[in-house]
C-alpha positions as CSV (number, residue, x, y, z in Angstrom):
1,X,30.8,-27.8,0.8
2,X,30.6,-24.4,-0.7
3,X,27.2,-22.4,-0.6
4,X,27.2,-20.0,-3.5
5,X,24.3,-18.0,-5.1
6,X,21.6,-17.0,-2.7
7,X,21.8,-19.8,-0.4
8,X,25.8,-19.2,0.3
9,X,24.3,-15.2,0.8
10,X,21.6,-16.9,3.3
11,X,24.2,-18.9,5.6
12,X,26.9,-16.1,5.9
13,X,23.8,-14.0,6.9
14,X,22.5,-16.2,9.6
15,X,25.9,-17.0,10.7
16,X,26.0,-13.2,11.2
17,X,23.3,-13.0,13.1
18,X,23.1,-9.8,15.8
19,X,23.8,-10.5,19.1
20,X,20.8,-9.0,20.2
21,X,18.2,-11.5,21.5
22,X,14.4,-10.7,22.1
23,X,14.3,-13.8,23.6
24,X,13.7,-16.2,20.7
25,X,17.0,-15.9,19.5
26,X,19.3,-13.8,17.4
27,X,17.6,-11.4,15.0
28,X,18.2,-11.8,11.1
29,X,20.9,-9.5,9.3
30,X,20.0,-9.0,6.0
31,X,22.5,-9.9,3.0
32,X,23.3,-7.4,0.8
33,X,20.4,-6.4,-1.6
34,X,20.5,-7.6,-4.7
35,X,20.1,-4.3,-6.7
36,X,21.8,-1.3,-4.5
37,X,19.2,1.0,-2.8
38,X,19.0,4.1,-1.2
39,X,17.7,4.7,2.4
40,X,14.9,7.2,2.1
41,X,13.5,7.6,5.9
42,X,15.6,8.1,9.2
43,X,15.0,7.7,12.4
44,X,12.2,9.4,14.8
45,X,12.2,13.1,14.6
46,X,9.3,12.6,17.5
47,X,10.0,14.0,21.3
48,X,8.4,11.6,23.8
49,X,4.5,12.0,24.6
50,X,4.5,14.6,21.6
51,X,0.6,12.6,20.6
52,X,-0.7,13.2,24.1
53,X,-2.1,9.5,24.2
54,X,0.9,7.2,25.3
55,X,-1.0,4.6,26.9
56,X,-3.4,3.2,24.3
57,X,-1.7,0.3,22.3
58,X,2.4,-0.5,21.8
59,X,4.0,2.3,19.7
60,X,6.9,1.3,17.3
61,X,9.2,4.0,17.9
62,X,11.4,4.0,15.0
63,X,9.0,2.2,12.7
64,X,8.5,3.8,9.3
65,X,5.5,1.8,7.1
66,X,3.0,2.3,4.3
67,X,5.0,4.3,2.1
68,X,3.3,5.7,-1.1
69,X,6.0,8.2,-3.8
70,X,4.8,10.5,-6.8
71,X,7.8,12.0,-9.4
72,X,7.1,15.2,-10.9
73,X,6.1,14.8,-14.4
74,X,7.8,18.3,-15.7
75,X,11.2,17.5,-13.6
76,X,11.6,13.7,-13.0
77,X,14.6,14.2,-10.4
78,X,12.0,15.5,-8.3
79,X,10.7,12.9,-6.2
80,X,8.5,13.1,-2.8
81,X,7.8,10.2,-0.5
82,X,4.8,10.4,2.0
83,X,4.7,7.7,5.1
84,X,3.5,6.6,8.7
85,X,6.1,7.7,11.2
86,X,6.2,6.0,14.7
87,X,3.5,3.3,13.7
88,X,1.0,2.4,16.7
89,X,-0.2,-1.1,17.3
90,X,-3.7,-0.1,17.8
91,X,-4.2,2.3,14.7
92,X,-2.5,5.1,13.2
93,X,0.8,6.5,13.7
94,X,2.2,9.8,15.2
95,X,2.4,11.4,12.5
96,X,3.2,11.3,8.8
97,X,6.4,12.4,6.9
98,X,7.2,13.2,3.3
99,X,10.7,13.2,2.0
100,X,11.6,15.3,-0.6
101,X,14.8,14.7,-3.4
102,X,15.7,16.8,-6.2
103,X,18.3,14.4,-7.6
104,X,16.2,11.5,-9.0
105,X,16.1,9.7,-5.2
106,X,20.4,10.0,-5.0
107,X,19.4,11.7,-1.5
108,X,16.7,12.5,0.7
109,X,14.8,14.9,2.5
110,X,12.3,14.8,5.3
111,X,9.3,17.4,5.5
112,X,7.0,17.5,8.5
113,X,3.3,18.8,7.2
114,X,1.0,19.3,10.2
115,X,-1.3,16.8,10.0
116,X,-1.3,16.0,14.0
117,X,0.5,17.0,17.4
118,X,3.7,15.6,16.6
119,X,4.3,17.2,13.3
120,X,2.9,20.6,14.5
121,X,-0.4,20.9,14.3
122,X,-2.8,22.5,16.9
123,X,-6.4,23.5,17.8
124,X,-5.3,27.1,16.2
125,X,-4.7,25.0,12.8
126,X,-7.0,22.4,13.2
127,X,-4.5,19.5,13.4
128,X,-5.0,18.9,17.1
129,X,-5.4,15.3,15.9
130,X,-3.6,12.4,18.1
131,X,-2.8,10.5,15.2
132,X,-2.4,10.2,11.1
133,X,-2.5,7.4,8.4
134,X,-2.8,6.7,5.1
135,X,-0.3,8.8,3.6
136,X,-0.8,9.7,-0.1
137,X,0.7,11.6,-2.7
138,X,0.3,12.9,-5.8
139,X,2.4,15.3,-8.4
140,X,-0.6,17.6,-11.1
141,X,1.4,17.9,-14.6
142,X,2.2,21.6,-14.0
143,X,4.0,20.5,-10.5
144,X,1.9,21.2,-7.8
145,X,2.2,18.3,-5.6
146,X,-0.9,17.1,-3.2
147,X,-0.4,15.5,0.4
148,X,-3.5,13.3,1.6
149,X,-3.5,12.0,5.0
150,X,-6.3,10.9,7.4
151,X,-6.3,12.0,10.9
152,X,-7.6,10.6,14.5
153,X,-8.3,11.5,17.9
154,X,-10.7,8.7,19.2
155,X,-13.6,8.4,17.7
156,X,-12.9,12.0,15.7
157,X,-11.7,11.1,12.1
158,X,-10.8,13.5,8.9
159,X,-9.7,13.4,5.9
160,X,-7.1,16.5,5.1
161,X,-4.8,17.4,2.5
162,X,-1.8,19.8,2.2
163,X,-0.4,21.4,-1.5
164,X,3.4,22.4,-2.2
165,X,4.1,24.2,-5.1
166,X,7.8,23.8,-4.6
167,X,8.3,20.2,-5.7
168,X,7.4,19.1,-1.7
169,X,10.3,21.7,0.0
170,X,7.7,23.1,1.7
171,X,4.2,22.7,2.3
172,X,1.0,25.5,2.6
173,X,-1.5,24.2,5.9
174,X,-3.6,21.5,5.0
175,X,-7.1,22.0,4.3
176,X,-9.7,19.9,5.9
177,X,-12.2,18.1,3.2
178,X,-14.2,16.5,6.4
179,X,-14.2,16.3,10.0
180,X,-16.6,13.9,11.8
181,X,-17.5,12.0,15.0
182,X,-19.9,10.2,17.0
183,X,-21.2,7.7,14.8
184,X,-19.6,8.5,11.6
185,X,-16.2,7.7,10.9
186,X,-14.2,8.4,7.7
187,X,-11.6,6.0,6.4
188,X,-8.7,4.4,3.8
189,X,-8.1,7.7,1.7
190,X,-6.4,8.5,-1.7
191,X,-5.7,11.3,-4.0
192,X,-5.0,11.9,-7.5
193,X,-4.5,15.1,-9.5
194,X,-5.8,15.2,-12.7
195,X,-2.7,14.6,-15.1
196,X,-5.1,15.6,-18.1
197,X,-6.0,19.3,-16.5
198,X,-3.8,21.4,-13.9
199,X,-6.8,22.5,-12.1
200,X,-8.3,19.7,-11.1
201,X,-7.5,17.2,-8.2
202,X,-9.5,14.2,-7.0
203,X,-10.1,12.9,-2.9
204,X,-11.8,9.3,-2.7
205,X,-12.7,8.0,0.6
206,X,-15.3,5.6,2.2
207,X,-17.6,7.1,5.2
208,X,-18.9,4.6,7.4
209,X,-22.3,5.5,9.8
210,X,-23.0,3.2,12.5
211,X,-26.4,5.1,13.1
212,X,-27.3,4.0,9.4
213,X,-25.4,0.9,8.7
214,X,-24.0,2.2,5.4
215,X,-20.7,3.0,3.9
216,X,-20.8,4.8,1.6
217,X,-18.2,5.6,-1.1
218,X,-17.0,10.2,-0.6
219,X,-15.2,12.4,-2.9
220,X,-14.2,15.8,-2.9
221,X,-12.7,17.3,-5.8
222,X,-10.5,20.9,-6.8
223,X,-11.1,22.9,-9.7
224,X,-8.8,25.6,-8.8
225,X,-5.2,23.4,-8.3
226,X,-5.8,23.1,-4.9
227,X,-6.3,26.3,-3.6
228,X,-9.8,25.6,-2.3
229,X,-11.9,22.2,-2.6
230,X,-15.8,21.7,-3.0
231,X,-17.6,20.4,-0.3
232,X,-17.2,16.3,0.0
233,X,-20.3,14.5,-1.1
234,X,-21.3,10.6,-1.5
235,X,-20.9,9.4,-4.7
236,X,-21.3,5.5,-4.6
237,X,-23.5,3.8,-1.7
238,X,-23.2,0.1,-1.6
239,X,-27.0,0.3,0.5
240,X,-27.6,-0.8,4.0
241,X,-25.6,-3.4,5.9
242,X,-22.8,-2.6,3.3
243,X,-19.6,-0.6,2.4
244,X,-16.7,0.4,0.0
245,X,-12.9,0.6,0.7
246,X,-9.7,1.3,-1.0
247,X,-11.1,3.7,-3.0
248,X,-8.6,4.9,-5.6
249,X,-8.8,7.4,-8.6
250,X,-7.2,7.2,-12.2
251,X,-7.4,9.1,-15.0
252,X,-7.8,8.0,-18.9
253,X,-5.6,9.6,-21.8
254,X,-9.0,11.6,-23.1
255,X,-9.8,12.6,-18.9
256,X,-12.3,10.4,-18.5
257,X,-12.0,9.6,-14.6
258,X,-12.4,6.2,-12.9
259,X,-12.8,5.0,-9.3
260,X,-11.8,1.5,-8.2
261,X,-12.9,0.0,-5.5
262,X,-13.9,-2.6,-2.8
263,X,-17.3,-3.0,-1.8
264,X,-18.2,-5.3,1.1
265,X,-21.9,-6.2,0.6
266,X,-24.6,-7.0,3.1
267,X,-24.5,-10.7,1.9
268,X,-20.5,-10.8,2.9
269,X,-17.7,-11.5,0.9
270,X,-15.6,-8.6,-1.2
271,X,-16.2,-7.7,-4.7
272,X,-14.1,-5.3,-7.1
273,X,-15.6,-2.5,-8.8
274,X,-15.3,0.3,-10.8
275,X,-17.2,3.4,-11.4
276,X,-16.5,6.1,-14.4
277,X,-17.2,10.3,-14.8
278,X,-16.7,11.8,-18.1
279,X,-17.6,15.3,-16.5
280,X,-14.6,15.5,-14.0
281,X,-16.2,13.9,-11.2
282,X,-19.3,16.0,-11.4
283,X,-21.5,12.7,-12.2
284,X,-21.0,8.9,-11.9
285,X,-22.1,5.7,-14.0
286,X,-23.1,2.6,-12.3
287,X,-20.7,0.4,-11.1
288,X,-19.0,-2.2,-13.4
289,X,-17.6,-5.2,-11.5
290,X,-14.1,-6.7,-12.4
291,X,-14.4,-9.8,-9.8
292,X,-14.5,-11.0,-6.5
293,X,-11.8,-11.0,-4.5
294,X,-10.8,-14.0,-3.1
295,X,-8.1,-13.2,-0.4
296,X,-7.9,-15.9,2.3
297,X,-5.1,-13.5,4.6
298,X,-1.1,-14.6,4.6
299,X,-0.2,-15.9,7.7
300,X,3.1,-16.8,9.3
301,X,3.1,-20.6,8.4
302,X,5.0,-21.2,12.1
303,X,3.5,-19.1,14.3
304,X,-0.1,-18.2,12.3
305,X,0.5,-14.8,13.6
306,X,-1.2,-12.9,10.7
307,X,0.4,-10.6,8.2
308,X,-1.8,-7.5,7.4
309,X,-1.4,-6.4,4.1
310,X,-3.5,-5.2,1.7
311,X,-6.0,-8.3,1.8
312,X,-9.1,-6.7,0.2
313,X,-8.0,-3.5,-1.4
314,X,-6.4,-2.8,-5.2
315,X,-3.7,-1.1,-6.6
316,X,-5.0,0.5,-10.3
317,X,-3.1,2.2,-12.9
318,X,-3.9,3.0,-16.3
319,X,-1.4,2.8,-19.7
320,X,-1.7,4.0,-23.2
321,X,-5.1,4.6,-25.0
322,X,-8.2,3.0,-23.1
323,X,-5.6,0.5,-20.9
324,X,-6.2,-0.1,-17.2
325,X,-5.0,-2.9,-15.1
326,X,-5.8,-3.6,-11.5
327,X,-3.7,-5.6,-9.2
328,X,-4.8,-7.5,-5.8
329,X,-4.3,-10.4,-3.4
330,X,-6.5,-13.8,-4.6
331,X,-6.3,-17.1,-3.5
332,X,-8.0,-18.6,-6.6
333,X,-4.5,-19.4,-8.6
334,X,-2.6,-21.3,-4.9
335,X,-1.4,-24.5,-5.1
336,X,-2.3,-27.3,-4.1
337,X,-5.6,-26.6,-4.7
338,X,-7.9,-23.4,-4.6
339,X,-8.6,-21.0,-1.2
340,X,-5.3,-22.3,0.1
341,X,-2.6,-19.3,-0.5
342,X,-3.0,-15.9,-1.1
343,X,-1.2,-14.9,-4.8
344,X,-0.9,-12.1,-6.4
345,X,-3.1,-11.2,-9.5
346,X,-3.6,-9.1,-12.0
347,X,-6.9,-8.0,-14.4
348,X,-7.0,-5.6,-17.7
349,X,-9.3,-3.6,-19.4
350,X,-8.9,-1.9,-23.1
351,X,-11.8,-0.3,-23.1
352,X,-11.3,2.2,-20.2
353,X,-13.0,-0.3,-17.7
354,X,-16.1,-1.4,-18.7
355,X,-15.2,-4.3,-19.7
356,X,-12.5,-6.8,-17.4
357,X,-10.5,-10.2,-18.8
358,X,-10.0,-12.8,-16.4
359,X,-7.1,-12.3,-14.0
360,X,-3.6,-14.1,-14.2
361,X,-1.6,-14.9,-11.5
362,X,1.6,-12.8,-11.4
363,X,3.3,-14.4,-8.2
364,X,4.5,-18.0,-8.3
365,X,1.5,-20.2,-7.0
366,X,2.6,-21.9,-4.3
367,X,4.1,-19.0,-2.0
368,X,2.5,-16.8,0.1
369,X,2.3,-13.5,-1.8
370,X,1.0,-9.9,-0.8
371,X,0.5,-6.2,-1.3
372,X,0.8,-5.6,-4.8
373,X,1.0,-2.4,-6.5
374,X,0.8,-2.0,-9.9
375,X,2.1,0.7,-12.3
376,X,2.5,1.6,-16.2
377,X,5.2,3.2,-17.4
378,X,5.1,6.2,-20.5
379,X,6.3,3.1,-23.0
380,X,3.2,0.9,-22.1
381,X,5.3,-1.8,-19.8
382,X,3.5,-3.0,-16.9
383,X,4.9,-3.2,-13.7
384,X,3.8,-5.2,-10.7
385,X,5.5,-4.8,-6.8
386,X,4.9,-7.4,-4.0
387,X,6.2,-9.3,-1.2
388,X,6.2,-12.9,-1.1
389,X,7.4,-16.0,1.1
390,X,9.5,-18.1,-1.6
391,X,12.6,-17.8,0.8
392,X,10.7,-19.0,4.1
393,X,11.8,-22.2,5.7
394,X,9.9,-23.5,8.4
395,X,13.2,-24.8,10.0
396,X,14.6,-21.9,11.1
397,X,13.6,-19.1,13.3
398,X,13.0,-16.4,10.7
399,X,9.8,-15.2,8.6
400,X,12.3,-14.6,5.7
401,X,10.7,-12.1,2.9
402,X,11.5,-10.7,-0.4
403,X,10.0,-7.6,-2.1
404,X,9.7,-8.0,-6.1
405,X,9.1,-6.4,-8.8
406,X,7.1,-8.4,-12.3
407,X,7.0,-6.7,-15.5
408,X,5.2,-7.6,-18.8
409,X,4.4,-5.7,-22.1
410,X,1.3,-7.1,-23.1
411,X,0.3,-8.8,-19.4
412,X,0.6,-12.3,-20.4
413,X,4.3,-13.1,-20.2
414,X,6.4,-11.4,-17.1
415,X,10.3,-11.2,-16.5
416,X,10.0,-11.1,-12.3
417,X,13.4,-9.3,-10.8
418,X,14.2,-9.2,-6.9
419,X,14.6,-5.9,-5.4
420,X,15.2,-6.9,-1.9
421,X,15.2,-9.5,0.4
422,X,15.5,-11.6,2.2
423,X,14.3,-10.1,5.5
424,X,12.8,-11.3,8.7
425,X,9.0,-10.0,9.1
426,X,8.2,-11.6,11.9
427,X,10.3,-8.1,13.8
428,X,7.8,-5.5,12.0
429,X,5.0,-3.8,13.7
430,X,1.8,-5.8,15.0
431,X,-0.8,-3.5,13.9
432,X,-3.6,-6.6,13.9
433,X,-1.3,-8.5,12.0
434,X,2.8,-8.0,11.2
435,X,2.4,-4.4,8.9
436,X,4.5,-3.1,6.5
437,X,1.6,-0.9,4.9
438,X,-2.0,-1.9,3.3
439,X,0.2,-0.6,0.5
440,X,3.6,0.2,-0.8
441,X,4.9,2.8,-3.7
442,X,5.9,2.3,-7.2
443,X,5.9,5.0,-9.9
444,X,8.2,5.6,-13.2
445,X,10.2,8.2,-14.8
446,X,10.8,8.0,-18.4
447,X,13.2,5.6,-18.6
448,X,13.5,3.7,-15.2
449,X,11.1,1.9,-12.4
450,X,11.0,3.4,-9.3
451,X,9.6,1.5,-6.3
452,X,9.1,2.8,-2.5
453,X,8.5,0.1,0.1
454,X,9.3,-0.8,3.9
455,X,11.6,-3.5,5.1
456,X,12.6,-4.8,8.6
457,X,15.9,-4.0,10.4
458,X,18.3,-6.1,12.5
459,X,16.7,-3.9,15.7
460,X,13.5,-4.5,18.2
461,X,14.6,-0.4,18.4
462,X,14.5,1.0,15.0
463,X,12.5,-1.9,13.2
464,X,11.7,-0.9,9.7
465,X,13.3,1.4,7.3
466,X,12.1,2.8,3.9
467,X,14.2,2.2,0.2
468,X,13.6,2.9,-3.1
469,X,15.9,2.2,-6.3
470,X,15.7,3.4,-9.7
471,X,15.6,0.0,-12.1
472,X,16.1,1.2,-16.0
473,X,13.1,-0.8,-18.1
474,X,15.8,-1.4,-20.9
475,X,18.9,-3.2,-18.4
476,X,15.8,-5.0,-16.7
477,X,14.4,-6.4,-19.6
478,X,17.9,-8.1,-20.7
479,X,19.0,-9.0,-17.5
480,X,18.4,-12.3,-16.1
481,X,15.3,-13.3,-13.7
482,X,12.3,-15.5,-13.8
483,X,10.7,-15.6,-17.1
484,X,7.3,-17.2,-17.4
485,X,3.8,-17.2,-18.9
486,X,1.1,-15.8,-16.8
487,X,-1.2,-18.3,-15.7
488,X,-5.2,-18.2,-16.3
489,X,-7.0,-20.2,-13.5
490,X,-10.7,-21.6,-14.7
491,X,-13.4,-19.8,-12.9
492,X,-13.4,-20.3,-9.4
493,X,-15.9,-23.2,-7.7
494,X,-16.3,-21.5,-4.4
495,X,-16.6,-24.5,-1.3
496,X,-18.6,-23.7,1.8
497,X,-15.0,-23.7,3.3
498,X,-13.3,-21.5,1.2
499,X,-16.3,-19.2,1.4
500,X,-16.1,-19.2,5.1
501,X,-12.0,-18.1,4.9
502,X,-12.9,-15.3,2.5
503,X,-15.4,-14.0,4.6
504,X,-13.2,-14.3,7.9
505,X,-10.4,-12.8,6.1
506,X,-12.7,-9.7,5.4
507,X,-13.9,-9.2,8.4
508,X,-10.0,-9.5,10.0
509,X,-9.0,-7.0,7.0
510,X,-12.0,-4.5,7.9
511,X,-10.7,-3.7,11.4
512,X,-8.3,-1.1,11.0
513,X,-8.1,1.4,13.7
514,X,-7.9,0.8,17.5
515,X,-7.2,-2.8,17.3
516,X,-6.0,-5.1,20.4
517,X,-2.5,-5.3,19.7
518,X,-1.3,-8.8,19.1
519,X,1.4,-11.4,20.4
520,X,4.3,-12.2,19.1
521,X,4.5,-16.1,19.5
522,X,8.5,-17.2,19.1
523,X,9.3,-19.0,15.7
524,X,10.6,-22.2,16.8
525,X,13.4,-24.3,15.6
526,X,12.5,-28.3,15.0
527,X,15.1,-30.3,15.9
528,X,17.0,-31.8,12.9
């Protein structure tokens, strides 16, 4: 019998399968993508031993995760793409990369900005850090393009950022917001300039002190487009015994800025929340809360290796007017029943945040689903990124994954498109969990969707690559793809078990540097 559609796609795949064998069989080719897409990393620029610290943890030479991408808003062809290079398994990478195109992502670039040893820096420029992570970018409306990354040498953490003001060709030293050790450690960064004012630039971060027991909420701002920043200062504190993360900045029409975040209370459990400055960051309301968050973890359903995704943080965007929308992993919406699958979800505000409808489940309920990020394009459309296990099967040996991207006008009916996929996860990096990024890109010209996200490779020796592909809103709105009404769950009824996975699944997610690398168990292969 002939296979056609997907399924014929799946067979010829697996029937292709590489030859290669890490010793639970042949590794997964993928099919052909569904929507063509362009390559946007390479392979290690890195000389052996460049980080001076070979020995803690497995490193993933090759490996190219968490991607994040910003388009210049007064020359769209300019794109730049920030990411981990060389991931470790215990925390960080050996550096971060941007890549640069001036042809509306045709071709690409890659930059090296000395964040740590491998990409240059040195005690003389204070990058003699081992390691970097969380990549960030962002484009200011006159062009100048900001580079955020956080940087590690033990128990030594900072928080840095670099400017171009040649659309990311090259890149002035980074400038150091905060350096710390001993029992402060800084963590989960992101940046924003201010599309509303050239001069101005946001830095969000949380600060955790193990002498006091707090984590507090930082932010360090620019008035001068980057040239210099003010000193970082603590602008939230959640109080003792407690903490924020995933901290990110957006800014209304009128310039009214907002923080979202997650804070992690004494009392456990994870709750979303969002604080406002009509001054430019100079002062703060009180927090408004959207929600919990009700992330259980995705997990390999054959091995129950985990996946590490971006379990308890947000992805937040604002539209039109007074419009915000946050996206993030919940397990309220799963099927069969409550607390039983992460999905992806999505809330809105149209009153500049202070006030929050109930979410709706974006991703289809009964598949595992994860790392959203969420984006609104000049027209008002909203569009929603994730991955998802709708093409696993727990008869053969692969984790098979799809990356997708949901759109909706008004955030109650969606037309969901595939951009890649399927690929086999279970061959990504074990950062505490199989890790494509606690987040993934997706930004828009004027016309077109543009995500930015990691996928695996047919090779234990160059595992992941990054694509992106430019998806026009007007073809993707008539072509053909699941079309459905977004789904409002009743309020949750929390169970003493679902409570106790929420709160495991926090304090899994909270670990994020210098973990104990993980196993890979083999995916085994019932017998028909």
């Amino acid at each position: 019998m002939r296979l056609t559609g997907w399924l014929g796609v799946l067979a010829l795949a697996a029937l292709a399968g590489c030859e290669r064998d890490d010793g639970d069989g042949p590794l997964w080719v993928p099919p052909v993508a569904p929507v063509p897409l362009t390559t946007v990393s390479g392979g290690s620029p890195f000389t052996q031993g460049c980080d001076q610290q070979a020995t803690n943890g497995t490193l993933y030479v090759g490996s190219e995760v968490e991607p994040f991408l910003a388009i210049n808003p007064g020359n769209t062809e300019n794109r730049i793409a920030v990411w981990q290079q060389d991931r470790w398994s215990s925390g960080g990478a050996r550096g971060l990369l941007a890549g640069v195109s001036f042809d509306g992502g045709d071709t690409w670039s890659q930059r090296a900005v000395p964040f740590s040893r491998c990409t240059g820096g040195s005690l003389l420029d204070g990058g003699d850090y081992a390691r970097a992570t969380d990549p960030w970018v962002s484009f200011g409306p006159t062009g100048i393009a900001y580079f955020m990354a956080m940087t590690i040498t033990g128990s030594r953490s900072a928080m840095r950022v670099a400017r171009s003001l040649d659309g990311g060709d090259t890149w002035q030293a980074p400038i150091t917001l905060i350096d710390d050790d001993g029992p402060r450690f800084n963590d989960k960064n992101s940046l924003t300039a201010d599309p509303t004012d050239a001069a101005y630039a946001y830095a969000v971060w949380d600060r955790l002190d193990s002498a006091t027991n707090r984590g507090p909420t930082y932010f360090a701002r620019t008035v001068d487009g980057g040239a210099t920043w003010e000193a970082a200062r603590a602008i939230y504190d959640p109080g003792t015994d407690a903490q924020t993360i995933g901290n990110v900045i957006a800014v209304l029409p009128d310039g009214t800025v907002l923080n979202l975040f997650t804070e992690l209370p004494s009392l456990g459990g994870a709750f979303l929340k969002v604080i406002r400055s009509a001054d430019k960051g100079a002062t703060w309301s009180a927090p408004v809360q959207i929600g919990q968050m009700l992330s259980v973890g995705v997990r390999d359903p054959v091995t129950q290796v985990p996946v590490r995704g971006g379990d308890i943080i947000a992805s937040f965007a604002v539209g039109p007017g007074d419009e915000v929308w946050a996206a993030w992993q919940d397990s309220r919406y799963s099927a069969p029943g409550q607390g039983v699958v992460d999905g992806v979800v999505l809330a809105h505000s149209d009153n500049g945040g202070l006030n929050w409808d109930t979410p709706v489940l974006v991703s289809p309920n009964d598949a595992q689903a994860f790392t959203p990020a969420v984006h609104v394009a000049a027209d008002g459309t909203v569009g929603v990124s994730y991955y998802d296990f709708r093409d696993e099967d727990r008869r053969d040996q692969y984790l098979l994954t799809g990356h997708w991207l949901a759109l909706s006008s008004d955030g109650t009916a969606f037309d969901e498109r595939r951009i890649s996929g399927p690929f086999d996860l279970a061959i990504a990096p074990n950062a505490l969990g199989l890790f494509l990024g606690d987040y993934t890109g997706l930004a828009s010209d004027a016309f077109n969707f543009v995500p930015l996200f990691a996928q695996t490779k047919a090779s234990l020796d160059d595992r992941t690559d990054l694509y992106t592909v430019t998806l026009p809103i007007l073809t993707l709105a008539k072509s053909a793809g699941r079309r459905y009404a977004a789904r409002r769950a009743p309020a949750p009824e929390l169970t003493p078990e679902w409570s106790a996975l929420v709160r495991a699944n926090v304090e899994r997610s909270r670990k994020h540097f210098y973990e104990r690398p993980q196993p890979r168990p083999p995916r085994h292969v019932p017998p028909p």
